[in-house]
PALOTI-101921 format. One record per residue (C-alpha): residue number from 1; x, y negated, z negated. Coordinates in nm, 2 decimals. Last residue first. Layout:
! residues N
{rec NUM; {X; Y; Z}}
...
//
This chain:
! residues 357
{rec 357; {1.48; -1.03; 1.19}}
{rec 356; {1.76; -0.99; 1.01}}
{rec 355; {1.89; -0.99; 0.69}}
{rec 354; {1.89; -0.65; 0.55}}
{rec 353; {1.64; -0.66; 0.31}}
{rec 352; {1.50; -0.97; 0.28}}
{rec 351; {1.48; -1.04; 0.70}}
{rec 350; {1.36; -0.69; 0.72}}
{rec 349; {1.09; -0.73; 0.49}}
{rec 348; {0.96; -1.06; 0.64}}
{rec 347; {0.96; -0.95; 1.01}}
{rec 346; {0.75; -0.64; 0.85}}
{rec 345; {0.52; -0.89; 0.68}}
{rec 344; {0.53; -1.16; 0.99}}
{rec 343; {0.44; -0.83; 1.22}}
{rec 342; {0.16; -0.70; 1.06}}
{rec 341; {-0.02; -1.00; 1.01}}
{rec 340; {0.04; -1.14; 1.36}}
{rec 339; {-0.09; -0.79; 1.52}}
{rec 338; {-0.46; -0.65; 1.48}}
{rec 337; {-0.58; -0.85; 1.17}}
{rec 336; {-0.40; -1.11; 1.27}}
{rec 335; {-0.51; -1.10; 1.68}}
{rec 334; {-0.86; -1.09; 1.49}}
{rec 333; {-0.83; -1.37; 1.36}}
{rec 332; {-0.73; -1.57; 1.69}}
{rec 331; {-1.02; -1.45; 1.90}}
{rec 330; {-1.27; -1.63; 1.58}}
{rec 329; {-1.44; -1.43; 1.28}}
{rec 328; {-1.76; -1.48; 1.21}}
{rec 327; {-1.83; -1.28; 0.89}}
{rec 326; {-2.11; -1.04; 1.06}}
{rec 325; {-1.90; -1.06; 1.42}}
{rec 324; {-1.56; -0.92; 1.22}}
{rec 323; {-1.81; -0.67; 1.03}}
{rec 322; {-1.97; -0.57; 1.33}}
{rec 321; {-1.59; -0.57; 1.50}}
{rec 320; {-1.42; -0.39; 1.22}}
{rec 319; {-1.72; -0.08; 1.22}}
{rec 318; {-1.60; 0.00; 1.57}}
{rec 317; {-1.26; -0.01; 1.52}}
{rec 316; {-1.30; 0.23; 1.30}}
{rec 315; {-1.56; 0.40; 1.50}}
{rec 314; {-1.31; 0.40; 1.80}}
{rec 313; {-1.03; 0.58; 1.57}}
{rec 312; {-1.24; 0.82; 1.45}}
{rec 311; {-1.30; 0.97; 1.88}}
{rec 310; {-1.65; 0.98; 1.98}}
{rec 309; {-1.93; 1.16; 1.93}}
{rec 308; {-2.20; 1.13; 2.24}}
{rec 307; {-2.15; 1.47; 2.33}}
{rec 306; {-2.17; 1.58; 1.97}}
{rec 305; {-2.56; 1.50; 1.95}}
{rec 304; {-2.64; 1.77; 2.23}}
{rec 303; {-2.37; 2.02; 2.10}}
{rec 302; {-2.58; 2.00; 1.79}}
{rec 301; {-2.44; 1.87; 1.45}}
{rec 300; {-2.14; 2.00; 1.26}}
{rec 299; {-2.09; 1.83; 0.87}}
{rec 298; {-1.80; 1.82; 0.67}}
{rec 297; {-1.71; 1.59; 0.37}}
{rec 296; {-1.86; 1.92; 0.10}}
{rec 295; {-1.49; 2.11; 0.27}}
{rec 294; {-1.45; 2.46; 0.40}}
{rec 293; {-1.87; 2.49; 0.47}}
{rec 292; {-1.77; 2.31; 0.80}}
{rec 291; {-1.62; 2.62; 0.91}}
{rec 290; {-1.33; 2.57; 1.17}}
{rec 289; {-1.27; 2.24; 1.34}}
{rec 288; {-1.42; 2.21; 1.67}}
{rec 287; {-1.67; 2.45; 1.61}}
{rec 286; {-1.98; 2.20; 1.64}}
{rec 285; {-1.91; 1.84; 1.69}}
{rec 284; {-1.88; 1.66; 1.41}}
{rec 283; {-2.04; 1.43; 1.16}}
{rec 282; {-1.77; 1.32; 0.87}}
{rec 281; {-1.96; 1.27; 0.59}}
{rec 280; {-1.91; 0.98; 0.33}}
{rec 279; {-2.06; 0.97; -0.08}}
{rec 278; {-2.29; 0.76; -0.24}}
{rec 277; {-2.56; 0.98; -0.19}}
{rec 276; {-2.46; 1.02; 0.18}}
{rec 275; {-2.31; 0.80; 0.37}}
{rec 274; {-2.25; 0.83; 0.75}}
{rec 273; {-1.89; 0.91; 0.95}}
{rec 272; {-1.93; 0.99; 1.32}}
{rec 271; {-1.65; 1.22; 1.40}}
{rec 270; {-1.40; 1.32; 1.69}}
{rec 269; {-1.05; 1.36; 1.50}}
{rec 268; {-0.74; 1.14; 1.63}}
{rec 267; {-0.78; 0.97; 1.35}}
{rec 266; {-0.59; 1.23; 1.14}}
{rec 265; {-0.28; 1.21; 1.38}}
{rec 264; {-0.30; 0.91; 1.29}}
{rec 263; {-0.37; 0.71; 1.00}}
{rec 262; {-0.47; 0.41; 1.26}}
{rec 261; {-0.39; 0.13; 1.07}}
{rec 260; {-0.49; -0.25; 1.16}}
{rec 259; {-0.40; -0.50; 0.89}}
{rec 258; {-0.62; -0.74; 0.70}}
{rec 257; {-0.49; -1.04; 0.44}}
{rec 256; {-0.47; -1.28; 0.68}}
{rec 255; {-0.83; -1.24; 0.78}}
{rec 254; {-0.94; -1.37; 0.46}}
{rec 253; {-0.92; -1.20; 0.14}}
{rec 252; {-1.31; -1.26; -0.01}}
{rec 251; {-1.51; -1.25; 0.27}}
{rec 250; {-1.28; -1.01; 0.48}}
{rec 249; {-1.24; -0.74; 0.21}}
{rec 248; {-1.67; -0.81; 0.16}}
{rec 247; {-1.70; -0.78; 0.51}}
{rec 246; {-1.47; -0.46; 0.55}}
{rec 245; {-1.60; -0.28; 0.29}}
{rec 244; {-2.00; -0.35; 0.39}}
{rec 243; {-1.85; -0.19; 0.76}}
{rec 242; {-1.75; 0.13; 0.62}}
{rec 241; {-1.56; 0.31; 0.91}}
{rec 240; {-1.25; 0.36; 0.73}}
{rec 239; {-0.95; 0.57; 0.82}}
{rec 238; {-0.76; 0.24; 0.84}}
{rec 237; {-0.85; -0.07; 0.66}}
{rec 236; {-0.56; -0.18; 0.55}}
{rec 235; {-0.54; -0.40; 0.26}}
{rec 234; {-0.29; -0.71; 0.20}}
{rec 233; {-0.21; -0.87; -0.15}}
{rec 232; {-0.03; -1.19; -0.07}}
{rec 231; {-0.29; -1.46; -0.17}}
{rec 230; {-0.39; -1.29; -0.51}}
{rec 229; {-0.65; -1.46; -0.65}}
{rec 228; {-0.86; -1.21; -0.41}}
{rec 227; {-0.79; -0.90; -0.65}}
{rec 226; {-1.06; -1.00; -0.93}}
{rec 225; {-1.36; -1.06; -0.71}}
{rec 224; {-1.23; -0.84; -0.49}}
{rec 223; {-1.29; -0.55; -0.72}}
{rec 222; {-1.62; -0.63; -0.83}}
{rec 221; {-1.75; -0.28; -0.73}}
{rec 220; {-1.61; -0.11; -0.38}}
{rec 219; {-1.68; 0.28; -0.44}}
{rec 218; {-2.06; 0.24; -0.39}}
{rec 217; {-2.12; 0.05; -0.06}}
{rec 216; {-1.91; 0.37; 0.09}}
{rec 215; {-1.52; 0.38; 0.20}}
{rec 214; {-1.38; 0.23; -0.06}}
{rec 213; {-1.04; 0.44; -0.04}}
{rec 212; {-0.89; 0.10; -0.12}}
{rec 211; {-0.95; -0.06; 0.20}}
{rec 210; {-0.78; 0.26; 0.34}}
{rec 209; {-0.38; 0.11; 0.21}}
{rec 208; {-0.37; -0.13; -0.05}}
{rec 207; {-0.06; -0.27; 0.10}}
{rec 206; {0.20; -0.43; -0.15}}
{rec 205; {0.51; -0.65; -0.01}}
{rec 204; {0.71; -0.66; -0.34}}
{rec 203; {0.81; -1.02; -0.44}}
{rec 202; {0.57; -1.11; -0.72}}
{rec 201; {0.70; -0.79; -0.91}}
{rec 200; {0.55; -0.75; -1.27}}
{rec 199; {0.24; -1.00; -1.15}}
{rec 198; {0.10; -0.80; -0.81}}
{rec 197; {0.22; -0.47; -0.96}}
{rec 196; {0.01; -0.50; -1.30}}
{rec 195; {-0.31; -0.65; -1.03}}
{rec 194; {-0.27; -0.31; -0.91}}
{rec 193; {-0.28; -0.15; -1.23}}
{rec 192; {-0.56; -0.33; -1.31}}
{rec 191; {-0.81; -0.27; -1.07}}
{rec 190; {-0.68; 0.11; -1.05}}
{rec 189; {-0.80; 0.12; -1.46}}
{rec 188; {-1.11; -0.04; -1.34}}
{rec 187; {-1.15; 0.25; -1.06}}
{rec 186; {-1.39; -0.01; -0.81}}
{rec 185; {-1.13; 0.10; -0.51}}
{rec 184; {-1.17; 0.46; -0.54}}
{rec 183; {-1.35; 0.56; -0.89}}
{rec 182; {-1.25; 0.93; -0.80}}
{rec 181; {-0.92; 0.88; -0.88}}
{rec 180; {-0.59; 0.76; -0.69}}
{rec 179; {-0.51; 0.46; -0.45}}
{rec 178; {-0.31; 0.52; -0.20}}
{rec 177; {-0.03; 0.23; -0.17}}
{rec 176; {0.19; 0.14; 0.11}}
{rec 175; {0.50; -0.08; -0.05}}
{rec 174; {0.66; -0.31; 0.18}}
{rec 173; {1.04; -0.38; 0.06}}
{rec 172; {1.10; -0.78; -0.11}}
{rec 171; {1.50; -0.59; -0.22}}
{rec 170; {1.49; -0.71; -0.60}}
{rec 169; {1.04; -0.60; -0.59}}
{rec 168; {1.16; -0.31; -0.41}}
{rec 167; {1.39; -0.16; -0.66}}
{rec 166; {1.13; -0.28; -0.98}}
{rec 165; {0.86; -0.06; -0.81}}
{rec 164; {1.08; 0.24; -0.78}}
{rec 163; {1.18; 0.21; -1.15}}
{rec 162; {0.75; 0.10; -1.23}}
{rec 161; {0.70; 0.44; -1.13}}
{rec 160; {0.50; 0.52; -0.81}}
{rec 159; {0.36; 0.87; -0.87}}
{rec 158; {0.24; 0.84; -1.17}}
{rec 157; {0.26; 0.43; -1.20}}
{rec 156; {-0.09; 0.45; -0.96}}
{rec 155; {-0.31; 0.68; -1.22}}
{rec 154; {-0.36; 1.05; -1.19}}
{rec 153; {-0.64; 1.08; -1.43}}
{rec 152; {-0.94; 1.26; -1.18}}
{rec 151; {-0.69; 1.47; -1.02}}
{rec 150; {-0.59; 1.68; -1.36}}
{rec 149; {-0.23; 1.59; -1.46}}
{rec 148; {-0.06; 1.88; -1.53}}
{rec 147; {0.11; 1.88; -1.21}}
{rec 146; {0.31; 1.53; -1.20}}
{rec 145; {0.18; 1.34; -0.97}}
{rec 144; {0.35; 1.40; -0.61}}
{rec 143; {0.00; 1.45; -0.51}}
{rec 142; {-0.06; 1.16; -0.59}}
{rec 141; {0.12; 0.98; -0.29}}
{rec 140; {0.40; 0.82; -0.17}}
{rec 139; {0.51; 0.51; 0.08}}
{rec 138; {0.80; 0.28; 0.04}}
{rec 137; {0.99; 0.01; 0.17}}
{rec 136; {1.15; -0.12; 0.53}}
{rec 135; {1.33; 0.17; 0.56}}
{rec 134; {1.72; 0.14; 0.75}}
{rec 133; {1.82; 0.49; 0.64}}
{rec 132; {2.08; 0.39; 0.41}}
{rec 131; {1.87; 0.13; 0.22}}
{rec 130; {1.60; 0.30; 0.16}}
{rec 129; {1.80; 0.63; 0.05}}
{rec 128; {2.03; 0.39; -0.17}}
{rec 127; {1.76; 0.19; -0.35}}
{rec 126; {1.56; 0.51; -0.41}}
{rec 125; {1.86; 0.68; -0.54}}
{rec 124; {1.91; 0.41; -0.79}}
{rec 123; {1.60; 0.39; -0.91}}
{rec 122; {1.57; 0.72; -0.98}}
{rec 121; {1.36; 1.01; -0.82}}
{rec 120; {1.12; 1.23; -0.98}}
{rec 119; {0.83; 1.00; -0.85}}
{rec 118; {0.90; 1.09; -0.47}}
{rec 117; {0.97; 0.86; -0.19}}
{rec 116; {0.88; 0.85; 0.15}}
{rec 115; {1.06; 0.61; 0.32}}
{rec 114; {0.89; 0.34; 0.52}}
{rec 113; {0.96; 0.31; 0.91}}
{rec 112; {0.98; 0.02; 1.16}}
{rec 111; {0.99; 0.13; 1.54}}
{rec 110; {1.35; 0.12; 1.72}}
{rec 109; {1.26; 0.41; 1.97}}
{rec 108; {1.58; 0.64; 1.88}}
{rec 107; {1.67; 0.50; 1.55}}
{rec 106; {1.29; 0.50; 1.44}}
{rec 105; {1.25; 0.87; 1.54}}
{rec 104; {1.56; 0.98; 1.35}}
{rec 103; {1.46; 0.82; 1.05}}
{rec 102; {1.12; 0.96; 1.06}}
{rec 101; {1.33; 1.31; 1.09}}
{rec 100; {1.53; 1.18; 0.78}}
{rec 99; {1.24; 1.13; 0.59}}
{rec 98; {1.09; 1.47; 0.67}}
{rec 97; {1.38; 1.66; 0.61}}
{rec 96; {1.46; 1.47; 0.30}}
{rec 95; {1.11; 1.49; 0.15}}
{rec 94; {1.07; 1.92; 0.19}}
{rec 93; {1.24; 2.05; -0.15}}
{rec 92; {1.09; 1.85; -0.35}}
{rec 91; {0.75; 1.80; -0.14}}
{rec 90; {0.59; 1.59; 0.11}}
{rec 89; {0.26; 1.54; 0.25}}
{rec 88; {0.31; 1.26; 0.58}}
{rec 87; {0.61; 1.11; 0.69}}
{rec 86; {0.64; 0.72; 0.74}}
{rec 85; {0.56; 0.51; 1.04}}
{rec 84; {0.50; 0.11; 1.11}}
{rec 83; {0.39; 0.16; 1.45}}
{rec 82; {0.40; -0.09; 1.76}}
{rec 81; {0.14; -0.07; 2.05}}
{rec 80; {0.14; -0.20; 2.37}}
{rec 79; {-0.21; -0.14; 2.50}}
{rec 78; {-0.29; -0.10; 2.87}}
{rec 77; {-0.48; 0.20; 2.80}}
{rec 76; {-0.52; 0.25; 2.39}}
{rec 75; {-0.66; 0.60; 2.35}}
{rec 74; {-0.42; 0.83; 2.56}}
{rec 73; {-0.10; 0.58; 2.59}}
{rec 72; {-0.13; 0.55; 2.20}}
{rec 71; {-0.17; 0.91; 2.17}}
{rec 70; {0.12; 0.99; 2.37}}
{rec 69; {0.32; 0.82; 2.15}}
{rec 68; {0.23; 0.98; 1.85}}
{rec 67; {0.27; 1.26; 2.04}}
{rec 66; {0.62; 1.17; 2.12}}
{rec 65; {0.68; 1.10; 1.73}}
{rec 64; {0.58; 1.45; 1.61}}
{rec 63; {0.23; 1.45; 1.45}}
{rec 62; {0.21; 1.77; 1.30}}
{rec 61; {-0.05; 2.01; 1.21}}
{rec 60; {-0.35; 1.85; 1.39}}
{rec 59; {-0.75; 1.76; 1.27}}
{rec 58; {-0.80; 2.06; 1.06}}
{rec 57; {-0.53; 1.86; 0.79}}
{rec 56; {-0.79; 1.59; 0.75}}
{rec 55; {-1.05; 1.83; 0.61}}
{rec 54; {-0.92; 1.99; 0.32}}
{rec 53; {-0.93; 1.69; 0.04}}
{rec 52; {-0.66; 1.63; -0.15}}
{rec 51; {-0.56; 1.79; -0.49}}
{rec 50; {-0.58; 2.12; -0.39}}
{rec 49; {-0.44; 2.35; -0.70}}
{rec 48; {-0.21; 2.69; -0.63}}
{rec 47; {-0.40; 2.99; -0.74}}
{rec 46; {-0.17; 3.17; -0.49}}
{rec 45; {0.14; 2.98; -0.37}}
{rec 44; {0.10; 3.04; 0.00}}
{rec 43; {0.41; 3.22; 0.13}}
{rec 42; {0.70; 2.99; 0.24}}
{rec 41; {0.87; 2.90; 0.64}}
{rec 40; {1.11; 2.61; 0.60}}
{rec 39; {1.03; 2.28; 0.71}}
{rec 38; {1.12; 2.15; 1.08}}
{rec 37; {0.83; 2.32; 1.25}}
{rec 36; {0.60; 2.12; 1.04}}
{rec 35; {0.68; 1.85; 1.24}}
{rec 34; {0.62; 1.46; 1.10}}
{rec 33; {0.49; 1.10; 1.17}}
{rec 32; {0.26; 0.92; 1.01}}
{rec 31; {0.06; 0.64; 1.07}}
{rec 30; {0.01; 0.34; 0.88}}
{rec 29; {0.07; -0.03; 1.03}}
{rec 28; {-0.07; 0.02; 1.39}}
{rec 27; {0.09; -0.31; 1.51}}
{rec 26; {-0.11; -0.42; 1.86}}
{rec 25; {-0.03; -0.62; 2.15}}
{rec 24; {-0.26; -0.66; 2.44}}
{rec 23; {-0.52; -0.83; 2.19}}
{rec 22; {-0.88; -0.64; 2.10}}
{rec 21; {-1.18; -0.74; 2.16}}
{rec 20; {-1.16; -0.72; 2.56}}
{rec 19; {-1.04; -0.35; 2.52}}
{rec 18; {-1.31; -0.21; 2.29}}
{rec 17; {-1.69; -0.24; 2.41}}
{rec 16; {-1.67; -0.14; 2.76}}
{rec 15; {-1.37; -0.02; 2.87}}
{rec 14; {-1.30; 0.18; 2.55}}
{rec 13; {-1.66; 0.29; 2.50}}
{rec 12; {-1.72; 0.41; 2.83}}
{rec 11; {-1.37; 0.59; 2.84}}
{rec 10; {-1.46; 0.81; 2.49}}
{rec 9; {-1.81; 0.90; 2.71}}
{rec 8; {-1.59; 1.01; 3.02}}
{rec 7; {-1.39; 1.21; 2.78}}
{rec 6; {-1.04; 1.23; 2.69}}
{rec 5; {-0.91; 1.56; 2.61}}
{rec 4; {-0.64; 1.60; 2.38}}
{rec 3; {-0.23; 1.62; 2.41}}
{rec 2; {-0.30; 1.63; 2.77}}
{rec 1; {-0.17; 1.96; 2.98}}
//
């Protein structure tokens, strides 16, 4: 039985408007890997506080590295595609079983992986569990923030400490960043934190992962104005269909400073994203994934209109080719967007931190 279905319509799309724009080699720079089967079985914490949204988790429960696998073969036919891969969600008392299983997964198939680290942790436990494990850098998130921070005022250094930061700045790791708060990308305080990271430590290999989280007109601002003086600062633009995003990342970065991600298993989702009074809904096929009313980013539309919704990952890639056509990029830009980026800053890491390529 196939991991998903594949339909005729998802096929279409591929052959036709997909595999000639993009190279034979791809780097999917963020996608996670993880099986909830490995963590141990716990009650619900009742009263306990979401601080994500709900409806990426609807999409798949794990994402264990031979379906991330199988997902390549599924959606990119005649595709060789390379993963940089890190866990998903961690806790405490869950992080080292999911950092060694991503571990595990990169010994056995030799694909780059990021550590997922956790803001309790020290400096000097951070350098050794990178360094141990083979990671290339770091990945975390604010969730990890400590928990009497509300949402809205989690800010960058809460969950990735300026002790972690200083570690990978001496060792040039890759750092994949989430932005916090509801400002997204245009969040002045996020402006300047980033632009904190980018002078503090020059040598760290920072990813602004999801364009930022900019994924309306409304959460980008003047931030490229100010983040485009640096020439090294990379965004990816995965999990984002937001095509005004992506021209003004590729006006003011330049194609070299674009990397494919899928976010997978989340992308794996069939969904039509639109905007809505400045915010995004995901469009999708009725009863596919629960009650829509479980999250305000969910909406279902008729059997009719969801047989011509396709898989998130398309309309990504979708909403990069009008932008790449709108900004005129050339063949070769796009294989750095889609590979040659991806691979000189992961070539790069490895050389600095273990010195080889």
């Amino acid at each position: 039985m196939s991991l998903f279905p594949v339909t005729n319509f998802d096929k279409e799309i591929y052959e036709t408007m997909l595999k000639d724009f993009l190279p034979d080699k791809l780097i999917d720079i963020h996608t996670h890997v993880y099986r909830k089967d490995l963590e141990p079985k716990k009650d619900p914490v009742k009263g306990e506080v979401k601080r994500t949204v709900t409806w990426p988790s609807l999409v798949a429960q794990d994402n264990s590295i031979e379906d991330l696998k199988e997902t390549y073969r599924l959606l990119f036919p005649g595709k060789e595609v390379t993963p940089l891969m890190f866990a998903s969600s961690v806790t405490l008392e869950t992080q080292e079983i999911h950092n060694n299983y991503v571990k595990e997964s990169a010994e056995k198939t030799g694909y780059p992986a990021l550590y997922f680290s956790h803001p309790k942790q020290s400096g000097e436990e951070i350098r050794e569990k990178v360094l141990g494990g083979g990671f290339l850098g770091l990945k975390s998130y604010l969730s990890l923030s400590p928990i009497y921070l509300p949402v809205a005022e989690i800010r960058i250094f809460d969950f990735f400490p300026k002790e972690h930061l200083e570690v990978m700045n001496d060792l040039g790791g890759i750092v994949m960043l989430h932005i916090p708060r509801n400002g997204r990308l245009k969040d002045p305080i996020n402006i300047a934190q980033i632009c904190e990271i980018k002078e503090e430590f020059p040598n760290v290999r920072l990813i602004v992962a999801h364009i930022g989280r900019a994924y309306t007109r409304d959460d980008v601002g003047d931030a490229f104005e100010i983040l485009s003086r640096y020439d090294d600062l990379m965004f990816d633009f995965c999990a984002n269909t937001c095509e005004y995003a992506m021209i003004k990342m590729l006006e003011a970065m330049g194609p070299q400073n674009v990397l494919f991600g899928s976010d997978f298993p989340i992308l794996r989702m069939r969904t039509r994203r639109i905007e809505e009074n400045g915010t995004y809904i995901n469009l999708v096929p009725p009863g596919l994934y629960g009650d829509p009313n479980q999250d305000p980013h969910l909406r279902e539309v008729s059997q009719e209109q969801a047989e011509k919704i396709t898989f998130f990952m398309y309309e990504e890639i979708l909403a990069f080719q009008r932008a790449s056509q709108a900004v005129g990029l050339s063949k070769n830009d796009i294989e750095l967007a889609f590979y040659t980026n991806a691979k000189k800053l992961i070539e790069g890491a490895r050389k600095d931190m273990y010195g080889t390529m």
